[in-house]
N, C-alpha and C positions, 0 to 999 in steps of 0.2 A: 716778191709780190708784183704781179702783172701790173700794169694803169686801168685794166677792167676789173678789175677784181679790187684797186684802191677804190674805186669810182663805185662802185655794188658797199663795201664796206663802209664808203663815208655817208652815204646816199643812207645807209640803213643804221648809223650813231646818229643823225643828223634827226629818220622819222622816232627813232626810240626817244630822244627827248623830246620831239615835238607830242607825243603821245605821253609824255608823262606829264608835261605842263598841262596837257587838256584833261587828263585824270587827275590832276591836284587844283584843278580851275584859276589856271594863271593864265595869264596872254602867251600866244604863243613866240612872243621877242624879249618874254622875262629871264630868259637864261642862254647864255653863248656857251658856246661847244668851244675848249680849246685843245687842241691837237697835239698830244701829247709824244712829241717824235726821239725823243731821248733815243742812243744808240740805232736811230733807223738812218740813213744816207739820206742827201741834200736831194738826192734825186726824186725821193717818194715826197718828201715835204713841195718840190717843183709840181709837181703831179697833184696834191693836194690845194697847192695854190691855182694851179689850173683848175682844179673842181670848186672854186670860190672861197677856199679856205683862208682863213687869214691869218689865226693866232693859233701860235704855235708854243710849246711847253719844255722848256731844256732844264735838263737837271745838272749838268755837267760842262765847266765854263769851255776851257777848249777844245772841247767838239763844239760847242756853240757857235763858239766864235768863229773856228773852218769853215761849217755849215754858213754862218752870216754873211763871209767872205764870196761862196760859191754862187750865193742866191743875192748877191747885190744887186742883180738887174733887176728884179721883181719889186714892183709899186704897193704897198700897204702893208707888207708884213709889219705884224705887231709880236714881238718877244717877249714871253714870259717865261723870267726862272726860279722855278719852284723847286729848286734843290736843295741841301745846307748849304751853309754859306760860309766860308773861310775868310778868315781877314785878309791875306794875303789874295783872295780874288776880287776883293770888292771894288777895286777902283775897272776892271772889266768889265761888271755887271754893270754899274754906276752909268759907265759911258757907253754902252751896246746893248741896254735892254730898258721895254715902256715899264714893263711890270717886274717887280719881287715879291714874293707870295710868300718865301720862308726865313723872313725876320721876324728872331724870338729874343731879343737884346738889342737893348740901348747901344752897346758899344759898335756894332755891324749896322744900326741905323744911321748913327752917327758919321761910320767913315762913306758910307753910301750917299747922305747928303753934301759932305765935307769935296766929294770925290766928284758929284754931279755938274755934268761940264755946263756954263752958264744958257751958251745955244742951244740946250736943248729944255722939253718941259721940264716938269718936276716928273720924281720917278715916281710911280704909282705904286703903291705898298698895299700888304696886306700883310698882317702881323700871323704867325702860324703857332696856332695852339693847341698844347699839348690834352688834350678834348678828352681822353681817355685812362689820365694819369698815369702812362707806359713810360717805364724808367728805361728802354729801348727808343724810345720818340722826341726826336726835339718837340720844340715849343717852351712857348711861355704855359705860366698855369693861370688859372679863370681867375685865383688870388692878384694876383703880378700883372694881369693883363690892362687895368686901367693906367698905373703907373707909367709900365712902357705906352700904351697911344697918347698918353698928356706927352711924354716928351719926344715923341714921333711928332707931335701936332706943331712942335717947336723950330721945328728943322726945317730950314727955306728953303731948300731943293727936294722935299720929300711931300709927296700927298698920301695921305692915309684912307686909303680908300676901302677897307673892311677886315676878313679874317679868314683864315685857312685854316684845314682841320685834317688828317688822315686817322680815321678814327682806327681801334683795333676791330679785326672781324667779328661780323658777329650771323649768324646763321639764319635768320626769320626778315624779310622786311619790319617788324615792328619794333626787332630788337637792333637795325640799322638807322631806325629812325631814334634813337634815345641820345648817342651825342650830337646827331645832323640838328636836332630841338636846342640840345643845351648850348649848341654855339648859336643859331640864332638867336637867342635868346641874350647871350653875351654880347651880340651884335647891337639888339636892340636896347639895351643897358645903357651900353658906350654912345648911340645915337642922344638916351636921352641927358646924358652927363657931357660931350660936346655937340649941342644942336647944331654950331656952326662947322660944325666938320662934314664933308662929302661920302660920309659912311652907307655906300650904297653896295657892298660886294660881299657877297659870301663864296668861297671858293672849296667848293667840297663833291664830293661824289665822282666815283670812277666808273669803272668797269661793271665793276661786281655790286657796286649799291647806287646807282644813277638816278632809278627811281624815289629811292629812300630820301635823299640828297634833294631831290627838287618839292618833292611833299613837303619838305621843311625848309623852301625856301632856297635853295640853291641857284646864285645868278652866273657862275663858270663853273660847267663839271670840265672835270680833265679826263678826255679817253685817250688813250694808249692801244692799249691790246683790240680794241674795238674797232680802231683805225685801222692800222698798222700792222696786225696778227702780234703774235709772241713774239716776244723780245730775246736778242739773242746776251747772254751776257759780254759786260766789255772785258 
């Protein structure tokens, strides 16, 4: 991928959600675009920080970390990883990332708090739920999901700042908008059972359901292929 061609590409994820917030009558600063660069080179995420991009989407800890390593020079990048999550990686993500998007267990909260180095903030959390009951999909279930944010809310190096969803496909916008409702709706549950919690994130909608995803509230879609073109496998 050329830098005119990243630059035409962002420029145009950037108006498809400005155009979907104005079709669901949201402000147009009610939802961030984050940059979903998994498997792409440190080079094209440079190139997109050059286009004013800031936050970016790693599924996978050490490519992460290379890529973090290469682009040290660069002021504001914000890391977010929304990948599973291994116990055996968590003290990595703990100390090299703002955001975690795919904690579905108490136990991986815990080492992520336990792990979070004291100079830095709290980590920003968004608990990932399994929205679609897919025995292929992590997450927590809508049953389990209060349980785990009470003892996420407990943890002093952790902010719970909402939920994440990859729902399973579904063909029609009407019929993409049924789990993007049902986790808002979880969302707004958990606001009204901790008021004093920062519960302001919904983390949902890609590629292929973006619009869907912000009709019901979505405040980070994650693009990928929309950025970046197709993904090669690792």
């Amino acid at each position: 991928m050329t830098d005119l061609v990243l630059s035409e590409s962002l420029a145009a994820a950037r108006a498809r959600l400005t155009e979907a917030l104005d079709a669901a009558g949201r402000p147009a600063d009610a939802a961030r675009l984050l940059a979903v660069s998994k498997t792409k080179p440190a080079a094209l995420i440079r190139q997109a920080w050059h286009e004013g991009q800031r936050e970016f989407g790693e599924n996978y800890v050490q490519e992460a970390l290379d890529k973090q390593a290469e682009l040290a020079d660069l002021t504001g990048i914000v890391w977010h990883f929304i990948g599973p999550l291994q116990s055996n990686k968590s003290r990595d993500v703990a100390e090299h990332f703002a955001w975690v998007h795919s904690v579905d267990r108490e136990k991986i909260a815990r080492r992520l708090s336990d792990q979070r180095p004291e100079g830095l903030e709290p980590l920003d959390i968004c608990l990932q739920v399994n929205i679609s009951d897919e025995t292929s999909k992590s997450g927590v279930s809508l049953e389990a999901l209060a349980a785990l944010a009470e003892a996420v809310l407990s943890m002093p190096r952790l902010r719970l700042r909402g939920l994440m969803a990859i729902p399973a496909p579904a063909e029609t916008p009407a019929e993409q908008r049924v789990p993007f409702a049902r986790l808002r709706q979880a969302l707004e549950a958990l606001r009204e059972r901790f008021p004093e919690a920062p519960l302001d994130t919904l983390s949902m909608g890609m590629s292929a359901d973006l619009e869907a995803a912000v009709a019901e509230g979505a405040t980070l879609v994650r693009l990928g292929t929309a950025i970046f073109g197709e993904r090669h496998t690792r």
